[in-house]
N, C-alpha and C positions, 0 to 999 in steps of 0.2 A: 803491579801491572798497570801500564797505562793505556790509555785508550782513548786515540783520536777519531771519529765520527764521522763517518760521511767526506772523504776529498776525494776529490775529482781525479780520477786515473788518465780522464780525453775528456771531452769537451762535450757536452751531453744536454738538453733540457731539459731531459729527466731523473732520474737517480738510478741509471742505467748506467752510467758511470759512473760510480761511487763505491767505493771502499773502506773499512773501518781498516783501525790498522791498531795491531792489538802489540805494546810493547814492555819487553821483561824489566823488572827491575834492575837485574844484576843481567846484562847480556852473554850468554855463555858458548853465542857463537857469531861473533861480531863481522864474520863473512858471510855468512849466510841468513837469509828470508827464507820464510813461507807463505806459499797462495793457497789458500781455501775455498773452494766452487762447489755451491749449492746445488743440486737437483732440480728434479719437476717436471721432468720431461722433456726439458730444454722450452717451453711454454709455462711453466706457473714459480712459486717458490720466489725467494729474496735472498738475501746472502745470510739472513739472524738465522736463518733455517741450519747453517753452519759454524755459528757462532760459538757453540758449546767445542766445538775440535777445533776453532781457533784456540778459545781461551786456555785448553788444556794445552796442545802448540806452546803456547806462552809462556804459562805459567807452568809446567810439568815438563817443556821438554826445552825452553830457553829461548826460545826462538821467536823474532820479529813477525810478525804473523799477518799480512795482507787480505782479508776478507771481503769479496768481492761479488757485485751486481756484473749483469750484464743485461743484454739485451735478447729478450723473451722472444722464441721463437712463433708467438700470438703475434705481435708486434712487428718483427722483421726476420723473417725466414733465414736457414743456414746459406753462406757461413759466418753469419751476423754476430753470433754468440761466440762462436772461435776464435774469430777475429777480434772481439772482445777480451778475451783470456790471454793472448796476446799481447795486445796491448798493457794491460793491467801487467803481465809479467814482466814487461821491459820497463813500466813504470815503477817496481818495486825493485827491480837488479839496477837501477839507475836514479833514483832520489841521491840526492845528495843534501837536502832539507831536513826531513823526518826520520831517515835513517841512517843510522850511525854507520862508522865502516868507511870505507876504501869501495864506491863503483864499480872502479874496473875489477878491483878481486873477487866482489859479490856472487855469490853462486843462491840457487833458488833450491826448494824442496816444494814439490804443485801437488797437494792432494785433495779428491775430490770424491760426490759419493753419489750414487746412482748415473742420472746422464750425465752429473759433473765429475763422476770416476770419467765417461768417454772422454769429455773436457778434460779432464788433466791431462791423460793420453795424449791427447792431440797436441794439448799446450807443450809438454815436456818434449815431445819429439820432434816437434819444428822449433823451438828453437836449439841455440849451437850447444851442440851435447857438453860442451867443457863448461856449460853456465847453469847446469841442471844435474842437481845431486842425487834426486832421486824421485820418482812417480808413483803416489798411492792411490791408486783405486779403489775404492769401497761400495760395495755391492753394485760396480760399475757397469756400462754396457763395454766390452771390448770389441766383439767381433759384428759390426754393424750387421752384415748381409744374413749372420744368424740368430739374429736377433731381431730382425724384419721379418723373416719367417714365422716370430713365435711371435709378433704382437707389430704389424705391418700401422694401424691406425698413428701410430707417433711420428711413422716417418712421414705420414702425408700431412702433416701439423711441423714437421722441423722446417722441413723441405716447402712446403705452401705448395705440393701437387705430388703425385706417385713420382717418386723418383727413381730414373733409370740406375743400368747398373753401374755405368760410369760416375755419377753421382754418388753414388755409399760409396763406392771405391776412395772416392777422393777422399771421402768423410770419415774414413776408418782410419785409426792406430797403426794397422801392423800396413799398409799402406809406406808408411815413412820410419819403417824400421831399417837402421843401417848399420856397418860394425861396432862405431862406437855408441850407440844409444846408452842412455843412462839406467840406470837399475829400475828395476818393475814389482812392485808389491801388489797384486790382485789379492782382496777378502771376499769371501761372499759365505752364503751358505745353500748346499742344497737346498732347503725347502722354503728360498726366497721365490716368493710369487708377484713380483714386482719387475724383476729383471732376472728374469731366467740364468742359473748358473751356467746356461751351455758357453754364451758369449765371451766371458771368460775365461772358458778351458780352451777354446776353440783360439783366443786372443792370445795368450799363454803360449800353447803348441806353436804358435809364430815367432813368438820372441825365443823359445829355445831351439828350432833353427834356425832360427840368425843366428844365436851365440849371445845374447845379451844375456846380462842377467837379470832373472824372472824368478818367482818367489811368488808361491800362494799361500795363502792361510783360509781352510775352508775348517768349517764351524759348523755347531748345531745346535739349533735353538727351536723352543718348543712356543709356540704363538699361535692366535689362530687369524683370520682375516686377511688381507690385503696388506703385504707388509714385507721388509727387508729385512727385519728381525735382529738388526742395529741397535736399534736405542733403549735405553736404561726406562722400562717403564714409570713413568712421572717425571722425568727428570725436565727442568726447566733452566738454562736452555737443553736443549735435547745434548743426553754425553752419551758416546759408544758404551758398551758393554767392557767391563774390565780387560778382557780376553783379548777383543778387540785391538783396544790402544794399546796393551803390551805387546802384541805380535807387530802393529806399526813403531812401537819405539823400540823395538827391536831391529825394525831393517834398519831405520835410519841411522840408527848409534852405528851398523856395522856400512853404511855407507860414506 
């Protein structure tokens, strides 16, 4: 595996644009990337906070792995960090530098985990669904407006004021859910107390009346504290739970 550090996805003076890019030895899918988007509340975290589901991306599942900053919504309010994720995706379905492959045939896989599960959501569904393989969420927010009701204090930190209802509407997932949207893997477990399991059953129930396909993996795990109940206690960088990564390299192989 190799491992480039730090290049610029836009044009940044901070390393708010910056990306590591995690690449296989033996490439074993030479049209497609992955994007990896850190948490935090869309306000704290870095992108090494996701560095361990890059590496396994990489090296376990073959794949060109994009690992990505953005711009903290402490810093610049939404949709600063979307527009971010954005960017960074069209940066990595378009290298023709760092990344092996055919451009134009390039297709992405975006997974992300707490408000960078919302971030993936959002990144995969705006852009052109034939360039998006498939959307993983991990212990993500999906359903914005239900999830303002169980912990309102983040949206006034995304948003830099109470944001009305036109505002989450824009902000939400199922918002820009259309026929062909791409595949949808939701994880979470009930007894995450970090992001409420409601947002994504609620998120979920949207994507199968559309008719997309939607796919959950709920899970149980015994921890106590403030916690998403993700990661492999010690593990350095942080790696999902075995369970975890095979329920994700499960969608993706059948996507």
């Amino acid at each position: 595996m190799n491992v480039l550090k730090n290049i610029p996805y836009r044009p940044s003076s901070d390393d708010s644009g910056l990306c590591d890019l995690f690449i296989p030895e033996q490439n074993q899918h030479r049209d497609v990337v992955a994007m990896t988007i850190h948490g935090g509340g869309w306000c704290s975290m870095a992108k090494e906070n996701l560095e361990g589901i890059s590496q396994w991306l990489c090296h376990d599942m073959g794949l060109t792995t994009g690992n990505i900053n953005y711009r903290l919504s402490s810093a610049a309010p939404w949709p600063a960090c979307g527009d971010d994720c954005l960017t960074a995706a069209r940066f990595l379905l378009n290298d023709d530098k760092m990344i092996s492959g055919e451009p134009a045939r390039r297709k992405i896989i975006i997974v992300g985990a707490s408000s960078g599960g919302h971030l993936a959501l959002m990144t995969g569904l705006r852009l052109p669904a034939e360039k998006v393989v498939a959307v993983v969420s991990i212990s993500g927010i999906g359903d914005m407006k239900t999830d303002q009701a169980l912990s309102p204090g983040r949206y006034k930190i995304l948003f830099s004021h109470e944001p009305s209802d036109a505002e989450i509407r824009d902000a939400s997932p199922a918002t820009y859910l259309k026929p062909d949207s791409p595949p949808i893997l939701c994880t979470h477990t009930p007894k995450d107390n970090v992001v409420p399991i409601q947002s994504a059953q609620v998120f979920l129930d949207a994507v199968h009346r559309n008719g997309t396909i939607g796919e959950s993996y709920y899970y149980e795990k015994e921890e106590t504290g403030y916690s998403h109940r993700i990661w492999i206690p010690g593990s350095s960088p942080h790696r999902l739970y075995p369970e975890i990564e095979a329920a994700i390299a499960s969608f993706i192989k059948k996507c």
